[in-house]
C-alpha positions in Angstrom: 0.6 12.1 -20.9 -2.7 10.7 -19.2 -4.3 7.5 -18.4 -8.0 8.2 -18.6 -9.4 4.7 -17.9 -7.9 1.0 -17.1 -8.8 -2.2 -16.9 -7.5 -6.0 -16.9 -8.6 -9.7 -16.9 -7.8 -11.2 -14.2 -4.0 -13.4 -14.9 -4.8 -15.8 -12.4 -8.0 -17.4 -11.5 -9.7 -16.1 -8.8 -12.7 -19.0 -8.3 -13.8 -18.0 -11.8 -13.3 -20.1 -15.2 -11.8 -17.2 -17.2 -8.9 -18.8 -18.4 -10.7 -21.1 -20.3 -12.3 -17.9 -22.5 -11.0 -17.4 -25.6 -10.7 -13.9 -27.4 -14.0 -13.9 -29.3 -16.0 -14.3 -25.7 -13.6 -12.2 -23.8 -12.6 -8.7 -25.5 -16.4 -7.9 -26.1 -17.2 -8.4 -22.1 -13.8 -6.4 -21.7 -14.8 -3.5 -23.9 -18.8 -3.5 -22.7 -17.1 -2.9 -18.8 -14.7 -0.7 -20.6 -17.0 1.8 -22.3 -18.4 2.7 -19.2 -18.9 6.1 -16.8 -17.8 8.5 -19.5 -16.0 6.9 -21.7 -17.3 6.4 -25.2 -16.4 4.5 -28.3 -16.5 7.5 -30.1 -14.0 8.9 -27.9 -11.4 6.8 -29.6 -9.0 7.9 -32.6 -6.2 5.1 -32.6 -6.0 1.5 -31.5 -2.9 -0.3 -30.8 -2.4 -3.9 -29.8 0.8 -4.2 -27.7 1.5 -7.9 -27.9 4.4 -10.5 -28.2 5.8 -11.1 -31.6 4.5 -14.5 -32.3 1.1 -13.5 -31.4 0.3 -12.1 -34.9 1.8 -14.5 -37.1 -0.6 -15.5 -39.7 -3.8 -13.6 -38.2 -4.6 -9.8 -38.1 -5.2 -10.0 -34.4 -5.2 -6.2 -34.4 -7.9 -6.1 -37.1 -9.5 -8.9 -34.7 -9.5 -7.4 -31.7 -11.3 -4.1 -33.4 -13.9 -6.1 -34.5 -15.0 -7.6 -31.1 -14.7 -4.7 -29.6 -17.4 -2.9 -32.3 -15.2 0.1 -32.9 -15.6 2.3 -36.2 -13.6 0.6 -38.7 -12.1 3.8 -39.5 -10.1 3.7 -36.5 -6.4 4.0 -37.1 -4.8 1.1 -35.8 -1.5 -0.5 -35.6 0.6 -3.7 -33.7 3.9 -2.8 -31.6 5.0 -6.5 -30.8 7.6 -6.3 -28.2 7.1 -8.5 -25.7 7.4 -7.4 -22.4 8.3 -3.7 -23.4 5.3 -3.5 -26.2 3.4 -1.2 -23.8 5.9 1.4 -23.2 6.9 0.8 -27.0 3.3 2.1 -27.8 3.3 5.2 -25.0 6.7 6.4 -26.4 4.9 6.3 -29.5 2.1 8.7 -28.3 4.3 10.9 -26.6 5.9 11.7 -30.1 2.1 12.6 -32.0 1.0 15.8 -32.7 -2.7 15.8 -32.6 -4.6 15.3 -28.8 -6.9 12.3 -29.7 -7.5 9.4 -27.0 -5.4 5.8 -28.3 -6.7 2.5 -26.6 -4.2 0.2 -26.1 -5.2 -3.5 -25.4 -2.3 -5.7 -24.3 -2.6 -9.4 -24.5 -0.9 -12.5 -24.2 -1.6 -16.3 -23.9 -5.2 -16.1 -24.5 -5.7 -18.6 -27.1 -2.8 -20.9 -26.1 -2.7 -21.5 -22.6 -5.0 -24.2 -20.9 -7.0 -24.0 -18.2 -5.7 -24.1 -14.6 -7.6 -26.7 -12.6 -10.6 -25.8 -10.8 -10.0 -24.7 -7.2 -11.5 -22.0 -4.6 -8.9 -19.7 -3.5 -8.3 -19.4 0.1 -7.5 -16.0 1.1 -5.5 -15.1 4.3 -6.6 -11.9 6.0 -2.9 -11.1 7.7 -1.4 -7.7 7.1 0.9 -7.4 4.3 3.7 -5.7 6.3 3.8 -7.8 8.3 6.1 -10.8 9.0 5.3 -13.8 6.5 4.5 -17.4 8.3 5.1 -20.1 6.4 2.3 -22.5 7.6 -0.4 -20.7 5.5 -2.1 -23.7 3.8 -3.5 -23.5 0.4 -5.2 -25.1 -2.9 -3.1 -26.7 -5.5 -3.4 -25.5 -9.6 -1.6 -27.2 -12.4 0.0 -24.2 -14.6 1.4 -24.4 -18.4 5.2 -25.0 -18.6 6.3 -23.8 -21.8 8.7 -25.9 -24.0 10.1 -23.1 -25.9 11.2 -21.0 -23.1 15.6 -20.7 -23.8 17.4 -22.2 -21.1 19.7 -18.9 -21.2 16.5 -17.2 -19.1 16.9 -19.4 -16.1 21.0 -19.8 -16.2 20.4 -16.2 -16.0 18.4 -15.6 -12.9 20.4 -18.6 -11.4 23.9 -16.7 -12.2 22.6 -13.5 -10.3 21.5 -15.1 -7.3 25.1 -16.3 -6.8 26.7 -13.0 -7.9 24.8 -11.3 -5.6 24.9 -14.0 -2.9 21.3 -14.0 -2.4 20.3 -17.7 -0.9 17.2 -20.1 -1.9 15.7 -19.6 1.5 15.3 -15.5 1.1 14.0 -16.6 -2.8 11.6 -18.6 -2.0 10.6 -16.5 1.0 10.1 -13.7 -1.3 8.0 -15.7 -3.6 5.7 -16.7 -0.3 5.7 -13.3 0.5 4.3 -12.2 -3.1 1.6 -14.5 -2.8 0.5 -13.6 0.1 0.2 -9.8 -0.4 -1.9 -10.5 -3.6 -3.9 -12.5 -1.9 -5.0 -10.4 1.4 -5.0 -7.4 -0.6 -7.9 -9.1 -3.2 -9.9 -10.2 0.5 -9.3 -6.5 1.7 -11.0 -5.1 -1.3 -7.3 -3.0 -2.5 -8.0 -4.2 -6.0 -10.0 -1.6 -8.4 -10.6 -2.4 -12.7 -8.3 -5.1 -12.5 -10.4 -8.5 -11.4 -13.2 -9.5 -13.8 -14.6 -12.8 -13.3 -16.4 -15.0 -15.4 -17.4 -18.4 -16.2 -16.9 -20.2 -18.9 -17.5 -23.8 -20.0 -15.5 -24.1 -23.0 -12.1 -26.0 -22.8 -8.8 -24.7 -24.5 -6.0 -27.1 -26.3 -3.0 -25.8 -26.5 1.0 -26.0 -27.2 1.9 -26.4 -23.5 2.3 -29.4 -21.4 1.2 -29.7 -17.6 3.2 -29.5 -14.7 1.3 -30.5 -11.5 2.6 -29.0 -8.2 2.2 -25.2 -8.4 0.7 -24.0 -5.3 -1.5 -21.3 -4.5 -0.2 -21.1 -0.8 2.6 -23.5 -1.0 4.2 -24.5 2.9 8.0 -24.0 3.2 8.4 -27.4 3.2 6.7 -27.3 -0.6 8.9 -24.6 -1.6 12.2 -26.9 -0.5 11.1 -29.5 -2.4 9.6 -28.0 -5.7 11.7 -29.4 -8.4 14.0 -27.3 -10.4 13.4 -25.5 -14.1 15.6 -27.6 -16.0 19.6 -27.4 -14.5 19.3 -24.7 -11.7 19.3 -24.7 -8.6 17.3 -21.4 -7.9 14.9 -21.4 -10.1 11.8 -24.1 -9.4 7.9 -24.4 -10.2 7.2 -22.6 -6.9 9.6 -19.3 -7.2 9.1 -18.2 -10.7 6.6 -16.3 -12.4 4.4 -18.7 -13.9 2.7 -18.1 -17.7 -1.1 -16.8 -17.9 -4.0 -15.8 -19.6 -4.6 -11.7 -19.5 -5.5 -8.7 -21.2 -5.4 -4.9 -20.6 -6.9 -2.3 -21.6 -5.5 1.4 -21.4 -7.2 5.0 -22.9 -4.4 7.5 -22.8 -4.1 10.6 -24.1 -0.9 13.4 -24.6 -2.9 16.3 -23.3 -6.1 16.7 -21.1 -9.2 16.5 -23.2 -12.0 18.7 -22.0 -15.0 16.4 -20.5 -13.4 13.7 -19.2 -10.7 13.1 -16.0 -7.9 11.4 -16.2 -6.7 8.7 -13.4 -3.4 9.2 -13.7 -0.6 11.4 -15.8 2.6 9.9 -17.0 5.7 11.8 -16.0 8.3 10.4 -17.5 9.3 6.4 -19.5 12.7 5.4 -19.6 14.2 2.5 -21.6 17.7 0.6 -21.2 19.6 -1.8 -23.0 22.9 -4.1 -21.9 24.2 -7.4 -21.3 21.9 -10.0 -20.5 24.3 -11.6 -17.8 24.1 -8.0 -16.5 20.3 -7.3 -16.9 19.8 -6.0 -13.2 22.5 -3.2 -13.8 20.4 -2.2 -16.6 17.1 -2.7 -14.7 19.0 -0.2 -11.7 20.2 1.9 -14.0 16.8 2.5 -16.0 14.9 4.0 -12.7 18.4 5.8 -11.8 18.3 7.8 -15.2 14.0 8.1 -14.6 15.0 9.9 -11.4 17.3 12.0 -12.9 15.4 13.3 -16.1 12.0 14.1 -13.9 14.0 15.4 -10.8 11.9 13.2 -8.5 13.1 12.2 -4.9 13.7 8.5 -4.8 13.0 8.6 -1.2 9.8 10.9 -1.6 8.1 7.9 -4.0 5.1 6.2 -2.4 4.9 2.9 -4.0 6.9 1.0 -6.6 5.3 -1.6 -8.9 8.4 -4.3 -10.0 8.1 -7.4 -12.3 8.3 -9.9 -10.3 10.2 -12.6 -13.5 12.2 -14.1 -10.6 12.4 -13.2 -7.1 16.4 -11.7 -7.7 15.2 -9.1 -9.7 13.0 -7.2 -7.5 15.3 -8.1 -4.4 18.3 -6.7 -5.6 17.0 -3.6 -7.4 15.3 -2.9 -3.9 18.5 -3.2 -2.1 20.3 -1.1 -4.4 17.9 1.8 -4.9 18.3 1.5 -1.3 14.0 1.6 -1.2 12.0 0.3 1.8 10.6 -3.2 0.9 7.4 -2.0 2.3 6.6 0.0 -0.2 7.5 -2.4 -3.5 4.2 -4.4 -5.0 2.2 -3.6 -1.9 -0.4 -6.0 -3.0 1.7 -9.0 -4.4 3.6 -8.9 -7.9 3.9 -11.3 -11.1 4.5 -14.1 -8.8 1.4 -14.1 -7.5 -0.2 -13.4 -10.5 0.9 -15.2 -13.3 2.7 -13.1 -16.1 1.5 -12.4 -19.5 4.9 -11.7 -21.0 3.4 -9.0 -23.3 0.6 -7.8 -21.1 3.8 -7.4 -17.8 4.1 -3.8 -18.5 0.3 -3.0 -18.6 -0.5 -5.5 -15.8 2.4 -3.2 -13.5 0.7 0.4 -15.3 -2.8 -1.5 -14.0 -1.8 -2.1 -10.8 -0.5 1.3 -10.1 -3.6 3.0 -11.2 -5.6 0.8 -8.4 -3.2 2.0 -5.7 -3.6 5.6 -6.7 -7.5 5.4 -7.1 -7.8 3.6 -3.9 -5.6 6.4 -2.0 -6.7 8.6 0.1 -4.0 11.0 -0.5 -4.7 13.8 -3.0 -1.2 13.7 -4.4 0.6 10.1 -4.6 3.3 9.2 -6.8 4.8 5.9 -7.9 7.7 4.1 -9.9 7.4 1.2 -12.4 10.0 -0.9 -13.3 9.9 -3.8 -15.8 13.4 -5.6 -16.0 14.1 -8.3 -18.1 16.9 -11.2 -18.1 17.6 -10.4 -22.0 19.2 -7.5 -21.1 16.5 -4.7 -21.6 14.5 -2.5 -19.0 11.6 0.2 -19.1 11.1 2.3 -16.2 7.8 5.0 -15.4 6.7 7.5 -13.1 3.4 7.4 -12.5 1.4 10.1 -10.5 -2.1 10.9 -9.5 -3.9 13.8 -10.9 
């Protein structure tokens, strides 16, 4: 399978005032940067929206979403709502059709409901990524959307592993710092490619979220020690999680090659994994171990690995169990650092590893995705250049 063309709204706000867009204003500048180079409308047999499950109740979103984007109205189209594992829902999907035509999927989350984060100018820090993380970096202040209706069981979760694996709030929270800087340097240093679109726009959202002021762009260590905790936990606060965001994707994949056009990257293999929820980072381990063993790929012999970044524990302890150099896992930040979408994760990680591969130098580069969640399911991909 083949990723012909990809492209994303930003998930956090990069001086620009996209979050306050709303889909009507958004999807048409998406799709007009989209259908660009190459790549035509009429290229396009099948649409599917990849999105949570609540995002269609009571709308045709999908119908929506075609509409703005001024495709044919013949186009087939259907939803795969998911959540987090929509998007690897919808390539299983394609791998299983029969006839060669190009789908688009367009991921989404949060864009009607979240407010706007507060204006600020972000302050990027030119430092090398691989190198050791200083604390002092100084930064602007956003206010980010809390939701109510997130289940305690989520947090109690990530809180539980941290103490089953004896993993303290120090190295937490210096992962988080860690995330946020990457992204960061890596958007100064120009490592970004189809994924940052900014805007402006004037018009003001209202949604079903309440504010939460202290969430820092480039929070000291002292900030981190005193961020206050999600509800009863003690290593989950406002400045180590993954906080929620606006974002969209866009993705043209095909099963085969089709004659005219060059793909970006092929798909080599998707696995998907079930379990406990108490024991979601077995599952999470376990999903790239059985990846590895159906495409016969060297763990060691993997460039880069993009991981969702929910809570620091789950990248650090699938990194120290795979036994993979840190170095090499979300080399230019993670969810942390970039707010998560919840449907959109798994697109935003697909996005992300089509930048590093277009942006390397190297004619062959290959690269792992994993997306591991606390309810006890995980999606793992390898992802190579062509």
């Amino acid at each position: 399978m083949y990723i012909y063309k990809s492209l994303r709204l930003p998930f956090a706000r990069l001086n620009d005032e996209l979050s306050n867009g709303d889909m009507k204003s958004l999807v048409p500048l998406l799709a007009n940067e989209f259908f660009k180079d190459g790549i035509e409308r009429k290229d396009v047999t099948r649409f599917i929206h990849a999105c949570s499950i609540e995002l269609n109740i009571g709308s045709d979103k999908t119908t929506e979403i075609l509409q703005h984007i001024k495709l044919d109205h013949q186009t087939q189209r259907m939803t795969i709502a998911d959540n987090e594992l929509s998007v690897f829902k919808a390539l299983s999907l394609i791998d299983q059709l029969d006839d060669d035509g190009l789908t688009l999927i367009c991921a989404s989350d949060r864009l009607i409901e979240t407010p706007d984060f507060t204006p600020n100018k972000l302050t990027l820090n030119r430092i090398n990524p691989e190198e050791e993380v200083d604390f002092k970096l100084k930064g602007n202040y956003y206010k980010f959307a809390f939701i109510e209706s997130i289940r305690k069981s989520k947090w109690s979760v990530f809180d539980d592993s941290c103490r089953r694996y004896k993993v303290g709030k120090e190295e937490i929270d210096f992962y988080a710092h860690t995330s946020r800087v990457k992204y960061y340097t890596s958007v100064g240093n120009g490592r970004f490619k189809n994924e940052i679109l900014a805007v402006a726009s004037k018009k003001n959202k209202v949604g079903s979220y309440f504010l939460d002021g202290g969430m820092a762009l480039n929070p000291s260590k002292e900030q981190y020690e005193n961020s206050k905790p999600i509800q009863e936990t003690k290593f989950c606060t406002q400045m180590n999680i993954a906080a929620p965001a606006d974002g969209m994707v866009f993705l043209l994949v095909g099963k085969k090659k089709k004659k005219g056009l060059k793909p970006m990257a092929k798909i080599s293999g998707v696995n998907e994994n079930y379990g406990k929820p108490r024991d979601y980072l077995e599952v999470g381990i376990k999903s790239v171990k059985k990846l590895v063993e159906e495409t016969k790929i060297d763990l060691k012999k993997v460039d880069f690995f993009e991981i969702h970044e929910n809570h620091p524990i789950t990248p650090i302890i699938i990194t120290n169990k795979l036994k993979v150099e840190r170095k090499k896992v979300n080399m230019k930040g993670g969810t942390i650092a970039t707010g998560d979408a919840m449907a959109a994760s798994g697109a935003r990680l697909i996005s992300s590893a089509c930048s590093i591969l277009e942006l390397s130098k190297e004619s062959t580069k290959t690269g792992i995705i994993n997306l591991t969640c606390p309810n006890g399911f995980a999606a793992s991909m390898l992802i190579e250049s062509c």
